[in-house]
C-alpha positions in Angstrom: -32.6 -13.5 15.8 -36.1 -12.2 17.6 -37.4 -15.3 19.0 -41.3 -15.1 17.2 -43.4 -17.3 19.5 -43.6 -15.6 23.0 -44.8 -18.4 26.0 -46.3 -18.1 29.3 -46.2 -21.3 31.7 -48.6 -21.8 34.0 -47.3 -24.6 37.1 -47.6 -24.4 40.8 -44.0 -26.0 41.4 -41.4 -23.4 40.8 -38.5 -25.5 40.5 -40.6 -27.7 37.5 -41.6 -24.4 36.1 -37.9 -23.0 35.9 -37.0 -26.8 34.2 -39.6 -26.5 31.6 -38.8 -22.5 31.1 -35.1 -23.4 30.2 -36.6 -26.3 27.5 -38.6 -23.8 25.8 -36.1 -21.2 25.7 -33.6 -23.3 24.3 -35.9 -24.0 21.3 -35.0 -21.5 18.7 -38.0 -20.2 18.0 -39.9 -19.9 21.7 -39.0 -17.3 24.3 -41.0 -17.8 27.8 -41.8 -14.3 29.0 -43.4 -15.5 32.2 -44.6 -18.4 34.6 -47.6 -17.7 37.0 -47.9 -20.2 40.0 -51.9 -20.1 40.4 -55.0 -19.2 38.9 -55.6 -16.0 40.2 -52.1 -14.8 38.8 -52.8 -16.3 35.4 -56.0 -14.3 35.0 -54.4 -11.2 35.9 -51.8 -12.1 33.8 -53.7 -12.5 30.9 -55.9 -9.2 31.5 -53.2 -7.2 30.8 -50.7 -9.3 28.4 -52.2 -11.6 26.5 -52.5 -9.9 23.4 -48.8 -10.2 23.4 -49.0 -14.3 23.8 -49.1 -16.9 21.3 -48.9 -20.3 23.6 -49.3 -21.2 27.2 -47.9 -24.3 28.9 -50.6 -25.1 31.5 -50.7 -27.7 34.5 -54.1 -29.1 35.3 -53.3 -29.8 39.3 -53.1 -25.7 39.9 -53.7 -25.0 44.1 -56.7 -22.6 43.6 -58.3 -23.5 40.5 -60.4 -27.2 40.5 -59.7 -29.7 37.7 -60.1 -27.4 34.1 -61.9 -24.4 35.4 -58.9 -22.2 34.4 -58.1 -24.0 31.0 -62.1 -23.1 30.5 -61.5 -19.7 32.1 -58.9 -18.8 29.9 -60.8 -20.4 26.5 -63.5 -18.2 27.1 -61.9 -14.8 27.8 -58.6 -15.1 25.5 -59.8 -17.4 22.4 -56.5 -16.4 20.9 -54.0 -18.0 22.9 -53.0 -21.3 22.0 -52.6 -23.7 24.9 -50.6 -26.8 25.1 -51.4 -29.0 28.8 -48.6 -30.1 30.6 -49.4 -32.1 33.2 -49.2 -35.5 35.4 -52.9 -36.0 35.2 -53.7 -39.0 33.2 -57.4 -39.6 33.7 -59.4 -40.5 30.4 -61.7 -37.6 31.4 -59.7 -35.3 32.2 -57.2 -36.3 28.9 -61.2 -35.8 26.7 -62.5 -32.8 28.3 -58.9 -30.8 27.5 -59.5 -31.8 24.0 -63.1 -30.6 23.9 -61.9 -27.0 25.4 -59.5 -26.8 22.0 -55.8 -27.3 23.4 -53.2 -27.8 21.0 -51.5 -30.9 22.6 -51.4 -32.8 26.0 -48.2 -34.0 27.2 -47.5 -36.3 30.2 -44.9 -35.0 33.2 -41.6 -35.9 32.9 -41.5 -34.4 29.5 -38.2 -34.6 27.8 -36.3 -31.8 26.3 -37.0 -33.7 22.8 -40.0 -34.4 23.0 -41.3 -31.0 24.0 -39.5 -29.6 21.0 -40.8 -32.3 18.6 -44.4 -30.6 19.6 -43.1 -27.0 19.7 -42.2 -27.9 15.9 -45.3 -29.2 15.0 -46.8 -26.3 16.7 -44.5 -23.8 14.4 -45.4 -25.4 11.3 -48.9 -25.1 11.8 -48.8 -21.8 12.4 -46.5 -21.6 9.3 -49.3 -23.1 7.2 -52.1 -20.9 8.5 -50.0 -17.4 8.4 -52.6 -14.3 6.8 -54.3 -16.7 4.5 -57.6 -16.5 4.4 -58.0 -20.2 3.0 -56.4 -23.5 2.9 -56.6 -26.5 0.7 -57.0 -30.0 1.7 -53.8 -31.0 1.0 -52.0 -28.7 3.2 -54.2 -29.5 5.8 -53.3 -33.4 5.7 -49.6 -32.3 5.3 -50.3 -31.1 8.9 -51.6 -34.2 9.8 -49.0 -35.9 9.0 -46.0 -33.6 10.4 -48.8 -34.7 13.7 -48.9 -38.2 12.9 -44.5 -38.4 12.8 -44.4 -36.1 16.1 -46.4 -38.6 18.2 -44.6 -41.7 16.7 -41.8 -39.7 17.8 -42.2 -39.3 21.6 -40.9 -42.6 23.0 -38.2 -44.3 22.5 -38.0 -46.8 20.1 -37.5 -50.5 21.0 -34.8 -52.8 18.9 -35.4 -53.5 16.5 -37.6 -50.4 15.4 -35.7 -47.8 13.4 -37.0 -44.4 13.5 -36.4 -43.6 9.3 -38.1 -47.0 8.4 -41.2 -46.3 11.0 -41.7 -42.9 9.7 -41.8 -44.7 5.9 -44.4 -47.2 7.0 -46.5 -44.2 8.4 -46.2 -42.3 5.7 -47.5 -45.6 3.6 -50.7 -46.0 5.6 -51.5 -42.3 5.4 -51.5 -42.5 2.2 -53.8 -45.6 1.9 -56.0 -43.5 4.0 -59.3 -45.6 4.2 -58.4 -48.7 2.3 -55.4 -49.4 4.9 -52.2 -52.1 3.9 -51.7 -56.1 3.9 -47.8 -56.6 5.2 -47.2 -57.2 1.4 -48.5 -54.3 -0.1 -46.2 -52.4 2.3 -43.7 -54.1 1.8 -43.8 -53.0 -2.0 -44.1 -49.6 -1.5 -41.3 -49.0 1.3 -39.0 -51.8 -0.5 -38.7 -54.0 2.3 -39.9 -57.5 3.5 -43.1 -58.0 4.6 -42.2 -59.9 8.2 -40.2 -56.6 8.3 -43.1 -54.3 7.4 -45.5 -56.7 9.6 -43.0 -56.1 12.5 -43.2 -52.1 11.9 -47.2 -52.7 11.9 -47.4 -54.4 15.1 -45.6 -51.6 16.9 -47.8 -48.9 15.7 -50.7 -51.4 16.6 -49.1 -52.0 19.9 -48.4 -47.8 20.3 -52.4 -47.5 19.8 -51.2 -45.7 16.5 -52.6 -48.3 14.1 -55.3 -50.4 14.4 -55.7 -54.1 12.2 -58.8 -55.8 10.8 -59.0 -59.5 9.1 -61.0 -59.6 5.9 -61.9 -62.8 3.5 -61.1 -63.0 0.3 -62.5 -64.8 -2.6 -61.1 -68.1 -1.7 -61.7 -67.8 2.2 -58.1 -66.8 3.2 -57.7 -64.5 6.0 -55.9 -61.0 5.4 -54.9 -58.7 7.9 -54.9 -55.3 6.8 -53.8 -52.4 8.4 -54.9 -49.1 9.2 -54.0 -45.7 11.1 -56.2 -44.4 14.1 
């Protein structure tokens, strides 16, 4: 089978490059047909080829290029590429201005060979979803959402105690209660568990910076912490 989704990666160190080239090409559905080592290359690259692109895996720490410039550079010349950063930089402002210049995802060097194909799913179901329509609905666009909300719970391994299945339920749950969050209980109905086990499931996600937790009063004064996604 043609392999659809045709990659170019962008790094400086050749023998990282020729790791993260064998990842992709081992997903079944991404072929790298290229890695440029530095800016200049990219460019030139891109001039003549990028019409036959869909994604590029870029590097921020490139030898003659400063900071973004070339994720900026290439945002403004080929809007249609989609670009994913893979990198080792980790600075908050570097982590907000690659979001602000549209990329699809950010992930942190050493990237795992699972992890990169969790997002290179999430990636193909998107542009699944999107296709030749001219329109989507709501409801397929929180569908995507959520296939974004599992792939991030996804990315580290879990502690004990934690089982993957029974996390994804628990997410699931809070999406679903969108603005009005969950009390430990109410989960607890809803994924037929106990609600020290459903706390437990909410504390992680609090603790991943997935979830976040506010205390309300009730009627008689009693405390109730309910939960929320970020």
């Amino acid at each position: 089978m043609t392999k659809p989704y045709k990659v170019l990666i962008i790094e400086d160190d050749f023998r990282v490059a020729q790791i993260q080239e064998q990842m992709v090409n081992d997903h079944p559905y991404f072929h790298v047909i290229s890695t440029c080592r530095t800016g200049g290359e990219a460019l030139d690259y891109l001039s003549e080829k990028a019409a036959a692109l869909d994604l590029i895996l870029l590097d921020v720490y490139i030898p003659d290029v400063k900071g973004l410039e070339l994720l900026w550079a290439i945002r403004e010349k080929f809007r249609d590429v989609d670009i994913m950063m893979v990198t080792a930089a980790k600075e908050v402002d570097t982590v907000q201005e690659a979001l602000r210049g549209g990329i699809i995802d950010y992930l942190l060097k050493p990237v795992q060979k699972e992890v990169l194909h969790q997002r290179l799913d999430a990636y193909v179901q998107k542009r699944e979803l999107f296709g030749e329509r001219r329109q989507v609905s709501q409801e397929e666009l929180d569908q995507l959402r959520q296939v974004q909300v599992r792939v991030q719970v996804g990315e580290t391994p879990l502690p004990k105690g934690i089982d993957r299945l029974t996390l994804e339920k628990v997410v699931k749950a809070l999406e679903e209660a969108e603005t009005q969050g969950l009390t430990a209980m109410e989960g607890a109905r809803l994924i037929g568990a106990s609600r020290s086990t459903v706390r437990r499931y909410f504390e992680y996600l609090i603790h991943t910076k997935k979830a976040k937790a506010e205390v309300n009063y009730g009627d008689v004064g009693r405390p109730e912490r309910r939960y929320f996604l970020c």
